[in-house]
Structures are given as structure tokens and as C-alpha cells.
C-alpha positions in Angstrom: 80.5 98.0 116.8 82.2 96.4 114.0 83.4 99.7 112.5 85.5 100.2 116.2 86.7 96.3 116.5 88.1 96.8 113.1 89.7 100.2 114.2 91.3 99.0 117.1 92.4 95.9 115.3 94.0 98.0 112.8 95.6 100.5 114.9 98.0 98.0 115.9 98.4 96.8 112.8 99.7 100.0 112.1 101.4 100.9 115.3 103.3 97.6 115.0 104.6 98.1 111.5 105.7 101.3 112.5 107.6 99.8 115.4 109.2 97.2 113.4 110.6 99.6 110.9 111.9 101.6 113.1 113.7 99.4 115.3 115.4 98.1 111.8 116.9 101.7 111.1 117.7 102.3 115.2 119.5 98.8 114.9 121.0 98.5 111.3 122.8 101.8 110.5 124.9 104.9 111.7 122.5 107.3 113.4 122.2 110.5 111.5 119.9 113.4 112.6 117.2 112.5 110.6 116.6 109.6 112.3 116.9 110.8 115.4 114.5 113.8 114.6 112.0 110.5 113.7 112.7 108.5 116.8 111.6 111.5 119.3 108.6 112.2 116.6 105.2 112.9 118.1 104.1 109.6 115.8 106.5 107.1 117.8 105.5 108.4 121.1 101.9 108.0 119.8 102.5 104.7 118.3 104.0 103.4 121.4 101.6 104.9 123.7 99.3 102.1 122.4 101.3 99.9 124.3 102.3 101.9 127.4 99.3 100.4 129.6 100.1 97.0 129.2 104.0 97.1 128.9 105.7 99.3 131.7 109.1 98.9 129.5 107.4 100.2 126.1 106.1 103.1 129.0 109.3 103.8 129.6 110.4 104.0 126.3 107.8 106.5 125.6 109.0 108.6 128.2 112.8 108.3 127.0 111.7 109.3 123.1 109.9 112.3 124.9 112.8 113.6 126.7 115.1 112.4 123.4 113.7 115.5 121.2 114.8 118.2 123.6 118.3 117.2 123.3 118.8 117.1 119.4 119.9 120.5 119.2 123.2 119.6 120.7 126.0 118.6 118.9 127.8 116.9 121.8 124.8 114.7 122.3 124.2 113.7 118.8 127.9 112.9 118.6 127.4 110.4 121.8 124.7 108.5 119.9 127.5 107.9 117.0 129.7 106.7 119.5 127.2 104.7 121.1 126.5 103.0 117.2 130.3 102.4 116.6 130.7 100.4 120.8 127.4 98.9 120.4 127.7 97.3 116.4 131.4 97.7 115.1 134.1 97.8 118.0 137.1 97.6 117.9 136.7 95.9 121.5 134.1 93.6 122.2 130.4 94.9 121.5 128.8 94.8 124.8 125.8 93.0 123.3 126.1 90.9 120.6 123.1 91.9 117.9 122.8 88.0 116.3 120.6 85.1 117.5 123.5 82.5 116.7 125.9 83.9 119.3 123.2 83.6 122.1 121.7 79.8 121.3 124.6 77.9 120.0 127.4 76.5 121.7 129.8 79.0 120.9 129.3 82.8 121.1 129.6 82.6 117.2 127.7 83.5 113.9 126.7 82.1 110.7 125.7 78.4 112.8 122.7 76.2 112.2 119.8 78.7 113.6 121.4 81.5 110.9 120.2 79.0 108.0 117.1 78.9 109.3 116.9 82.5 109.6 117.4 82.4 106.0 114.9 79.6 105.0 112.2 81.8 106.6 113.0 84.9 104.6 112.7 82.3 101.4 109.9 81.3 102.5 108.1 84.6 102.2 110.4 85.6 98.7 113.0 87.1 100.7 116.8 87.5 101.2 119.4 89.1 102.5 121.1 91.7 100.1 124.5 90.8 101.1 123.3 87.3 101.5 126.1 84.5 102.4 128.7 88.0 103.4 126.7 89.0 106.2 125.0 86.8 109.3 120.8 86.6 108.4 120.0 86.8 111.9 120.8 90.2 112.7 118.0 92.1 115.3 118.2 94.6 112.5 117.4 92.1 109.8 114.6 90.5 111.7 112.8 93.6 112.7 113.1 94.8 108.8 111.3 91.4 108.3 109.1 91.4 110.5 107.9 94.7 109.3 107.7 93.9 105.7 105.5 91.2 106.7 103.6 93.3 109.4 102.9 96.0 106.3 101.7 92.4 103.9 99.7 91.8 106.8 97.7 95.8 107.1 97.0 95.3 103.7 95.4 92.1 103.4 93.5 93.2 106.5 92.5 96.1 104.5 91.3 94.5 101.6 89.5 91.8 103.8 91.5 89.0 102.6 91.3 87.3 105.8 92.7 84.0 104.5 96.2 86.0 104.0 96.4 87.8 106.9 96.0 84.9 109.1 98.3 83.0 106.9 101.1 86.0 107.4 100.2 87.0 111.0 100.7 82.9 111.8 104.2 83.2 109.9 104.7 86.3 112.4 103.8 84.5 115.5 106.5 81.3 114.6 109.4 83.7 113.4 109.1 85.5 117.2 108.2 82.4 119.3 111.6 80.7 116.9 114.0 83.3 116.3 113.3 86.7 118.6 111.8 86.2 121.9 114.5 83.2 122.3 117.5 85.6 122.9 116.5 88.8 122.6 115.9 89.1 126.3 119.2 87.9 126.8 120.4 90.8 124.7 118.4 93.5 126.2 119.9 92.7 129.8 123.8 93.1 128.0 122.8 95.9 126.4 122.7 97.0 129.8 126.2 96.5 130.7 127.7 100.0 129.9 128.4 103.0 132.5 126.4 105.4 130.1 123.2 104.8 128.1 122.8 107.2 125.3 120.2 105.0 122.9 120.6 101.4 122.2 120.7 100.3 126.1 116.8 101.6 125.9 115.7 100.6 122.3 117.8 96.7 123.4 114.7 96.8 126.3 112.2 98.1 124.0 113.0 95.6 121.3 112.9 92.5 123.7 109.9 93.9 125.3 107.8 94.6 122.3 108.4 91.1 120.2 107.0 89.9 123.7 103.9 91.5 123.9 103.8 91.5 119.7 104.0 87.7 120.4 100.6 87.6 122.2 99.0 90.1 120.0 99.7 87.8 116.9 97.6 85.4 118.4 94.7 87.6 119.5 94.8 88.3 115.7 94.7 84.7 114.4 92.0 84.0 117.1 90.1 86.9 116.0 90.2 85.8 112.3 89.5 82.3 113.8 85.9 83.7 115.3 85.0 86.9 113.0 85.8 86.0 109.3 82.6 84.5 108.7 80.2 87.2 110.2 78.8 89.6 107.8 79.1 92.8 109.8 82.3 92.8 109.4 82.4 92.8 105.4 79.9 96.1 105.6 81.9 98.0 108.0 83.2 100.8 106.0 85.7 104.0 107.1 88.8 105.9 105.9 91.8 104.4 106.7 93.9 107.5 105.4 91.5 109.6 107.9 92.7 107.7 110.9 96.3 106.8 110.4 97.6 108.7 107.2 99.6 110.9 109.4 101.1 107.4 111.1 102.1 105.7 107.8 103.2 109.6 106.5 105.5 108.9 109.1 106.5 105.1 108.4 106.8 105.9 105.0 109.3 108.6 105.5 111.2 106.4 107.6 111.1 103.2 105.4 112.7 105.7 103.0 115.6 106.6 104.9 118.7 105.7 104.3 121.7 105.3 106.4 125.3 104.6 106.2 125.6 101.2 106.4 122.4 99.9 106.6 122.7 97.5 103.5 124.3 95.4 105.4 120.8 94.7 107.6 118.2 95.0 104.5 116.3 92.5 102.7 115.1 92.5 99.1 112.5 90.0 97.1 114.3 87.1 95.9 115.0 87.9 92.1 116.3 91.5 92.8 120.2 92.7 93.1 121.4 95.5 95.0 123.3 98.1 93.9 126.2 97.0 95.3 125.6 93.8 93.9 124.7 95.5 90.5 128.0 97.1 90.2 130.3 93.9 91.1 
């Protein structure tokens, strides 16, 4: 019994780092093929098949990533996506979404306000920063996601090594970050992202995003409850299994995409406080 509860526990775990990352690439650069040969993976429609039951827009987007695949092959259609990127994050005319929290809370439909410093304070506080910190806006849905999943991969591990004091520590940090900064706007954004005669990509990742921080919002405090009632029960610390047996091909996957690279996408990364860029580096 332990041995499953743990499983389950840490499927998510898993499936919600994965998620996380990959909405940071779908969101922060130019779309190459690569990625898009990753997006319509087998992994993400597994991944997000752990939510379909319970989230009829993750279902959706299950069924969109499935059909996304059999239309790589065309040029044309890659070529929309691009398009898509340069309307939905760049212009020139007005992006029919805007991708920050400060244009969607504040008073004006501007960036860099009050809610973008503390954005910022809560990357400090878990040794973070933007790479192009003080040039670009912290509050990015890019940027948030790629925090969110650095923090949601802390979080596996200490789970892993049974440090429960951590990962209720990190998945509490988790749960204030989306209850603060995500689930505050981001459904606002979803329902703009909607505003365009053709949907190619980020119209359905927009509603997957919103949706998912959503649900990812309750599931953060299942986990803290769960620590909360379990920690102290000694089952728990003998259950034993193989972690690479049951999600090696999963992380295979996260791992490739963590590692990709896009044009562009320095602009929406963080680093640990301490480190410079490249860019940076060569200023």
C-alpha cells in the first residue's frame, strides 16, 4: 500500500515538472521543429493524460498534441506556428494576449509595476533571477512556468530522498507563487488568447496553461496535507522501488527538453543568483 501511495504521489511529481518545463519552452522562444516533435511526443500526451479525468481542458489538450504530430511533416504548417510566435509575443501590432501578470492586475495595461518586483523577490527567495534581470519584465508566463518547474524538479528530489521537511517547505512556496502570481490573471489571458480567427498553438497551450496552474493549485495542497498526515508513519520510510523503472523514459523526455534551446529564449530563463549568462559574460 505504501509502495503505490508513494507511486502515485510521485507520478505527478513528475508529470507536473514535465508540464512546467514545457510550457516555459512553448511560451519563451521561437518554435523550431524540435520542439514541436516534443510537444506531440507520446510522453506529453502521457503526462497529461494524468490529468485528463479531472480537467476536461488538459483533455482537450491531449487530444490537440495527438492530432499536432500528424501535421509536422508539413512545412506550411510548421511555418504557421512561427507566425503564430511572432502575433502572439513580438508584433508589430498589438499581441492579442499580453504574456505578463503586471498588464492584467495593475491599473494600466503596463509592465515592470509593483506585482513585477515581487515576482522577483520570490525568485530571490529561492536563489533565483532573471538572466536579463532589470532588461526584461520577471513576470513573464514563460519565466514563471521555468520557475515553477525548477522548483517542482527541487521538490521530486527531496520527495525522493525522503526529506519531507523540504518538500513541504518548496511544495508550500509552490502553492503561494500560483494562488499570488498565476492563477490571478492567467485565466484572463487564456480567454485573449482566444481572440484570433485561426488557432495554430498558443490559443490551446494559453487554455492549458490557465487550466493546469488551476488544478496544480489544489494538488499542492493535497501534497502538503499528505506530508502533514504521513511523514511520521514508518511504512513509508521502508517502501522501496525504482524510480528510473517507472518514469526514466518521462524525465528522458524532460531532460531532453530542459536542454533545448531556442531562439530567444534567454530572454524568459532564470539562473542561481551568483551565475552570469553568456550574454552577460561577454558585455
Amino acid at each position: 500500500m505504501a509502495c503505490d501511495e508513494l507511486l502515485s504521489l510521485e507520478a505527478l511529481l513528475v508529470s507536473r515538472a514535465y508540464l512546467y518545463t514545457l510550457f516555459h519552452k512553448v511560451f519563451g522562444g521561437e518554435p523550431d521543429e524540435r520542439l514541436l516533435k516534443l510537444v506531440a511526443a507520446s510522453t506529453t500526451e502521457d503526462v497529461l493524460d494524468e490529468y485528463a479525468e479531472e480537467c476536461e481542458v488538459l483533455a482537450k489538450l491531449k487530444g490537440f498534441v495527438s492530432v499536432l504530430g500528424q501535421r509536422l511533416s508539413d512545412g506550411h504548417f510548421i511555418a504557421e506556428i512561427r507566425d503564430e510566435y511572432t502575433r502572439f509575443f513580438q508584433g508589430p501590432a498589438d499581441l492579442p494576449a499580453l504574456p505578463w501578470e503586471s498588464a492584467h492586475i495593475g491599473n494600466e495595461r503596463m509592465v515592470f509595476q509593483a506585482s513585477t518586483l515581487a515576482v522577483r523577490e520570490a525568485y530571490c527567495a529561492q536563489g533565483l533571477r532573471l538572466k536579463l534581470c532589470g532588461r526584461m519584465p520577471d513576470d513573464h508566463v514563460s519565466v514563471m512556468c521555468a520557475f515553477m518547474g525548477i522548483l517542482a524538479k527541487r521538490a521530486l528530489k527531496a520527495f525522493r530522498t525522503r526529506n519531507y521537511e523540504v518538500f513541504r517547505r518548496l511544495m508550500l512556496a509552490q502553492y503561494s507563487f500560483a494562488c499570488q502570481h498565476m492563477t490571478n490573471w492567467l485565466p484572463e489571458y487564456s480567454l485573449h488568447a482566444l481572440r484570433v480567427q485561426k488557432a495554430f498553438l498558443y490559443p490551446q497551450f494559453a487554455q492549458g496553461v490557465a487550466a493546469f496552474v488551476e488544478v496544480d493549485e489544489v494538488f499542492c495542497t493535497h501534497a502538503i496535507r499528505w506530508v502533514d498526515d504521513a511523514v511520521s508513519v514508518a511504512e513509508y520510510a521502508e517502501a522501496h522501488y525504482s524510480s528510473e523503472r517507472y518514469f526514466g523514459e518521462a524525465e528522458a523526455a524532460m531532460s531532453e527538453l530542459s536542454a533545448l534551446v531556442l531562439r530567444g529564449i534567454e530572454e524568459n530563463e532564470l539562473t542561481v543568483i551568483g551565475e552570469r549568462s553568456s550574454r552577460e559574460r561577454s558585455l
